[in-house]
N, C-alpha and C positions, 0 to 999 in steps of 0.2 A: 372196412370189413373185407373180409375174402373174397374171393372171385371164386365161387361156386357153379358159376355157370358148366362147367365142365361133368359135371357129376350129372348132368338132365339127362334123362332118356330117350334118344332123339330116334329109336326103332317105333315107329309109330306105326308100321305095318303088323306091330304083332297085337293079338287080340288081348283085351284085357281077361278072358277066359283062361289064356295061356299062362299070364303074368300072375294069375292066381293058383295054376298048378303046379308045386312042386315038382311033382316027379316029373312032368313033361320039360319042365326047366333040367332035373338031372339028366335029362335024355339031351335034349339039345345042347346045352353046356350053358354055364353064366360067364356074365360079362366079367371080364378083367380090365384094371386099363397097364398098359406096358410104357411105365416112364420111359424108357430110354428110346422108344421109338414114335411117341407119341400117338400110338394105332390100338384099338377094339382088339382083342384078341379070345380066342374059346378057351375057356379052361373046363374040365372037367372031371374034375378032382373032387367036386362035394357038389349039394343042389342047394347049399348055403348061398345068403349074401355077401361078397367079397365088401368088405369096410377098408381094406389099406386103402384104397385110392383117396380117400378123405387124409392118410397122415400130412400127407403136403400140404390141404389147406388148415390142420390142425397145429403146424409148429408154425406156418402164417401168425393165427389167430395166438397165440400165444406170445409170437417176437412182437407184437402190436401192444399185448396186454403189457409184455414186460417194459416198453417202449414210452408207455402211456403211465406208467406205475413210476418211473425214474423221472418225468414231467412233472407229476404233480408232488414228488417229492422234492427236487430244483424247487417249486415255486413257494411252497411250502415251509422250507429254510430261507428261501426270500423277503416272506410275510413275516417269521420271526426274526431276523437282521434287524428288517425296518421295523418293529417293534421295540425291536431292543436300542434300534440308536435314537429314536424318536423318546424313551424312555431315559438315555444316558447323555445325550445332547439335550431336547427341548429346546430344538427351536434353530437361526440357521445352520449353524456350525455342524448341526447332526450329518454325517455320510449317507445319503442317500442312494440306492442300489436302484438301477435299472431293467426292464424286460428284457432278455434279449431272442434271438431267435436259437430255441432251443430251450428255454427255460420256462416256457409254459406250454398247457396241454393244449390251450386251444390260440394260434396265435391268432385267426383270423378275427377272432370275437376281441381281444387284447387289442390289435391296430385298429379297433373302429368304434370300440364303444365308450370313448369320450368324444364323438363329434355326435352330432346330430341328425339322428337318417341314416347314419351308417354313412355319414358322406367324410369323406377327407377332407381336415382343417385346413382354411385356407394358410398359403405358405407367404411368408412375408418379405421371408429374408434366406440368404444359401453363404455357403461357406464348402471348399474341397478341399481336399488333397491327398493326390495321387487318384485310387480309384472310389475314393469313399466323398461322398456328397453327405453333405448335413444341411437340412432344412428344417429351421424356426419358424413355427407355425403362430396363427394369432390365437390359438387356443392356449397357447403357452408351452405346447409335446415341442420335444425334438427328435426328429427323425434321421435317421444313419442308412444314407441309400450304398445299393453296391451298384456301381454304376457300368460292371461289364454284367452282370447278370439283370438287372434293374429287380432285385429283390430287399426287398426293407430288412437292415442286421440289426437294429437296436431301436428300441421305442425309450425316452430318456422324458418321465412324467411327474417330473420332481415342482414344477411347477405351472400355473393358473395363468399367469399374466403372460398375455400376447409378448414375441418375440421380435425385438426392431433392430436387431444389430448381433452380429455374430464375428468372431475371427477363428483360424483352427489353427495350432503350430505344434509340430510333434504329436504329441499323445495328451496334448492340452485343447479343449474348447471350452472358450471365453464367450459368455452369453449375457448381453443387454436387454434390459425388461422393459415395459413402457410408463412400470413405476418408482421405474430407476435404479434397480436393482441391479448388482451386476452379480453373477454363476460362473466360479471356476471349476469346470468339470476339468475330469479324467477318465480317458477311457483304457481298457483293457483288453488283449485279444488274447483269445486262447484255441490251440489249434484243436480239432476231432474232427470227427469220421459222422458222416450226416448220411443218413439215406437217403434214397429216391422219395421216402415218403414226406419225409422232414422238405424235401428242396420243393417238393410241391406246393406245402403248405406254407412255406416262403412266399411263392409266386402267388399268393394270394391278396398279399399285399402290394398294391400299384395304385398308380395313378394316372390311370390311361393304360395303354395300350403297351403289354411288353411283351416284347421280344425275347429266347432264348433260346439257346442252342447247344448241345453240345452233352444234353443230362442223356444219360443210359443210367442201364438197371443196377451199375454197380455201384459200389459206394465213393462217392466226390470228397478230397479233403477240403473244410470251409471251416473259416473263423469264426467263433464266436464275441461278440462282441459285450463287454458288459460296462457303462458308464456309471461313475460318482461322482457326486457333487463335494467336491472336497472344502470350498468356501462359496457362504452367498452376504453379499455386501449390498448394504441401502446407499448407492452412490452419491445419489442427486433424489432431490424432493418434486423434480418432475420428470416427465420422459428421455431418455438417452436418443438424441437425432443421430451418433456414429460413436461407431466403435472402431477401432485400429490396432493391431498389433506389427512392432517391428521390434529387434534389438532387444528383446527382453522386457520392454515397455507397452504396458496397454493404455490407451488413451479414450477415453469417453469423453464426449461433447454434449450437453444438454441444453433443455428449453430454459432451464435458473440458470441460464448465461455463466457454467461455470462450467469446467474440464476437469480431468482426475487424472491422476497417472499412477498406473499401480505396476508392481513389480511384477511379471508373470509367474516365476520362481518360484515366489510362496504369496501371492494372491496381496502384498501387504502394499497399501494406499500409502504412495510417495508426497505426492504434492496436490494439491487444489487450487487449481490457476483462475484468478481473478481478473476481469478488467474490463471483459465485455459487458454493454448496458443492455443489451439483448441475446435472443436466445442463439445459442451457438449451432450451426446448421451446413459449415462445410468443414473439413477436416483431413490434412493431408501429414502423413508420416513419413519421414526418409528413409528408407528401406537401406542408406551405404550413410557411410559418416557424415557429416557430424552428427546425425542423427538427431535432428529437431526437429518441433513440428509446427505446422501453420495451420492457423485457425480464421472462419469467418465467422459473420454475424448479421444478424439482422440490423441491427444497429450501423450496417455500411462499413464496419475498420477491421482491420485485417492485422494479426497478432504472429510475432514469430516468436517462438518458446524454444529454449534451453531445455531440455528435457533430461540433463543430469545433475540441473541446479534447480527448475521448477521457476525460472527467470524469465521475466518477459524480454528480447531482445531486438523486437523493434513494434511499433503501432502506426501502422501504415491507413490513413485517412484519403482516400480520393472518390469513392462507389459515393453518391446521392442514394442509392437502395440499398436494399437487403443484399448482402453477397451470395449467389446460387452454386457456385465452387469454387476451389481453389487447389494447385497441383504445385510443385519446387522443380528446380534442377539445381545441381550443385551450384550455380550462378545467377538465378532469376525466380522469383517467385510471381506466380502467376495466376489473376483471380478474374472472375465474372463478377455481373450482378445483375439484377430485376433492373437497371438503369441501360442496360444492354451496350454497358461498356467491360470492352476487355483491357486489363490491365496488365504490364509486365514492369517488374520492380527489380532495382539492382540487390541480391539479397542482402551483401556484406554492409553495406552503408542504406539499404532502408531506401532509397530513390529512388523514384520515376523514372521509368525509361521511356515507354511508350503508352498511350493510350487509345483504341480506336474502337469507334463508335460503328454500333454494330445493329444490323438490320433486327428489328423485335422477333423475337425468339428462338434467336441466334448462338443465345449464350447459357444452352442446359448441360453441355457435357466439355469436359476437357481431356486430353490423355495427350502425354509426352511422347514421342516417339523417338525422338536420341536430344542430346542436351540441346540442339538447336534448332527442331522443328515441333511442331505443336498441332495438333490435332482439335478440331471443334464442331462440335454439332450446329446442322444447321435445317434449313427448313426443306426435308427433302433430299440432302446431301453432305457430304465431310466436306470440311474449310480445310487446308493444310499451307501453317504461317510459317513465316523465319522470323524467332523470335528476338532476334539480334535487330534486324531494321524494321521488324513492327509490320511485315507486308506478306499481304494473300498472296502466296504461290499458287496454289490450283484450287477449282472446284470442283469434286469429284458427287456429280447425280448418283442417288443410288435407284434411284427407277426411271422409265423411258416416259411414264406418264402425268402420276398421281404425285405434285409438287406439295401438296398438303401437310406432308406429314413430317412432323419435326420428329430430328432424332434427341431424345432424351438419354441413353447409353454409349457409351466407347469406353473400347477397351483395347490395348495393345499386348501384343503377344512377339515379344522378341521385340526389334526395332526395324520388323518391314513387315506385321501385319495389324492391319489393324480389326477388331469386330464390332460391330455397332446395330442399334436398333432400326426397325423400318416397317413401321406398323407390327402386324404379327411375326414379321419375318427378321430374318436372321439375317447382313451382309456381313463376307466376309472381302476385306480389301486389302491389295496387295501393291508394297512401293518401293519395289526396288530399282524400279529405274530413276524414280525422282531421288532416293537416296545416293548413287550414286555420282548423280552431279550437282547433288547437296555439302557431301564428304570430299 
């Protein structure tokens, strides 16, 4: 609404006797107000009420009406899209069209009125790149964060089923369901001109506390963002445990102890990899040649796939347990288990290299840090091995006190940082000296 405050009468020294005489008003003069100076000034030109000072909040109220009229016509063409592909599709295949910011009149009521309470669905699973965050909710929404303004650009509510697995690559996100389903979106950005008003009612959507900086009263250029579901595929007949993308190849792992591999291209299912007698629960891709992939299982064996033939190329047996992860380098393949042994296998020939038996609950995180050092979560601290002779180089504490707490996260950033979990906190650790006289 306008900001009429300006139009109040703040002479309260005069009687309301006065205010009701005209001619005593022509004598003293009426109020004017002087845009350009922002000051009261006398005019005395007539014993009328001057009205201009309202044109300013009257082309307000108008650029608002015209503002709010182009929203509900966006949304409105939106409602017949999905009507029409819901009528011309029937069923997955149909294109499904997304909210986005800017396409509806009220966004704050759109981000919140499929959770319950008005509260934000819990988030299950995340996916980036560059400055845009996507988080898979268990409601089933996906949300499209802008992560320098922390403003929600796309609400993507094409479907119900909770979200367990996400990848992003280009202008593609690949979405795993937990009834197996797998969603090749597309997104689409188009540039405009957003106001002050629009950016506010951005900031309405959060989740916690944000921060921004930088908005004045003129007009910001910002993307719109609009997603489609271009294919949705029934992968597996029970839950997706990972999803993976590298090379053009998407990889899904399931609890029906099977794998998928589909072509990202055009969404089209290459192979269906069999072998495991349990559910499949770790899952590593090679991000540079040969580009194949390793799988674990609950069932203890450990699989290395072809992934341009759909070939199993080797079935690696030594875990007594469930396997909890597993990670490659171009020369070693390298897995945990619930038996809290850590294994490291020679990849080309499939054989044992080392095995060491590792203190309980030792072995929830792995991450590579250059082709011969190896990163591991441990109880309260990072393990860091040489994975050539199988033996702990350092133990790095991540707190002075509280040993309790195991890390279940790592993650490497370049090949001398590493980040990792630590109760509610964040460490980030840095290894350049031991690389040094690693290399």
């Amino acid at each position: 609404m306008p900001d009429l405050t300006g139009t109040i009468d703040m002479h309260f020294s005069v009687s309301s006797r006065q205010r009701a005489l005209p001619s005593q008003q022509a004598v003293d003069g009426t109020v004017a107000d002087d845009r350009t100076s922002g000051k009261i000034i006398k005019s005395h030109s007539s014993g009328a009420y001057d009205f201009s000072k309202f044109d300013v909040y009257y082309q307000e109220h108008m650029q608002l009406q015209e503002e709010d009229r182009q929203y509900r016509q966006l949304k409105e063409q939106q409602r017949r899209s999905l009507q029409l592909a819901d009528h011309r599709g029937g069923g997955d295949t149909a294109r499904i069209r997304s909210l986005s910011l800017g396409a509806s009149p009220n966004p704050a009521y759109d981000g919140a009125h499929s959770s319950h309470d008005n509260q934000a669905p819990a988030v299950w699973c995340l996916a980036f790149q560059e400055n845009l965050i996507v988080a898979g909710c268990g409601s089933g929404r996906i949300e499209f964060w802008d992560a320098m303004s922390g403003s929600l650009k796309c609400l993507y509510e094409g479907g119900k089923i909770g979200v367990t697995a996400m990848c992003f690559r280009g202008h593609k996100v690949v979405v795993a369901r937990l009834d197996g389903t797998v969603d090749f979106l597309e997104i689409e950005t188009f540039t405009r001109s957003v106001g002050l008003a629009a950016v506010t009612q951005a900031s309405l959507h959060n989740r916690g506390t944000t921060y921004m900086s930088g908005i004045s009263d003129m007009n910001t250029w910002n993307e719109v963002i609009h997603c489609t579901c271009v294919a949705s595929v029934r992968a597996h007949q029970q839950p997706i445990n990972s999803l993976q993308c590298e090379g053009g190849r998407v990889v899904t792992a399931s609890q029906d102890h099977t794998l998928k591999v589909f072509r990202l291209e055009d969404s089209l299912c290459l192979y269906t990899l069999h072998g495991h007698t349990g559910s499949v629960v770790a899952l590593h891709l090679d991000k540079i040649p040969p580009l194949a992939a390793a799988s674990g299982s609950e069932d203890g064996s450990v699989r290395l796939w072809d992934l341009l033939t759909g070939a199993c190329v080797h079935k690696l047996n030594y875990h007594e347990a469930p396997v909890t992860c597993i990670t490659c380098t171009t020369a070693h393949i390298i897995s945990t288990g619930m038996d809290d042994k850590l294994v490291i296998w020679e990849r080309s020939k499939g054989q044992i290299l080392q095995c060491m038996q590792m203190e309980p609950g030792y072995c929830n995180a792995l991450a590579v840090l250059t082709s011969n050092l190896l990163i591991t979560g441990g109880q309260g601290c990072l393990l860091l091995w040489d994975i050539s002779k199988g033996e702990l180089m350092r133990k790095i504490r991540l707190g002075d006190h509280d040993y309790s707490v195991f890390v279940r996260q790592v993650e490497t950033v370049g090949n001398s940082v590493v980040v990792s979990d630590y109760g509610r906190d964040l460490r980030v650790v840095h290894f350049p000296s031991v690389l040094e006289k690693a290399e």
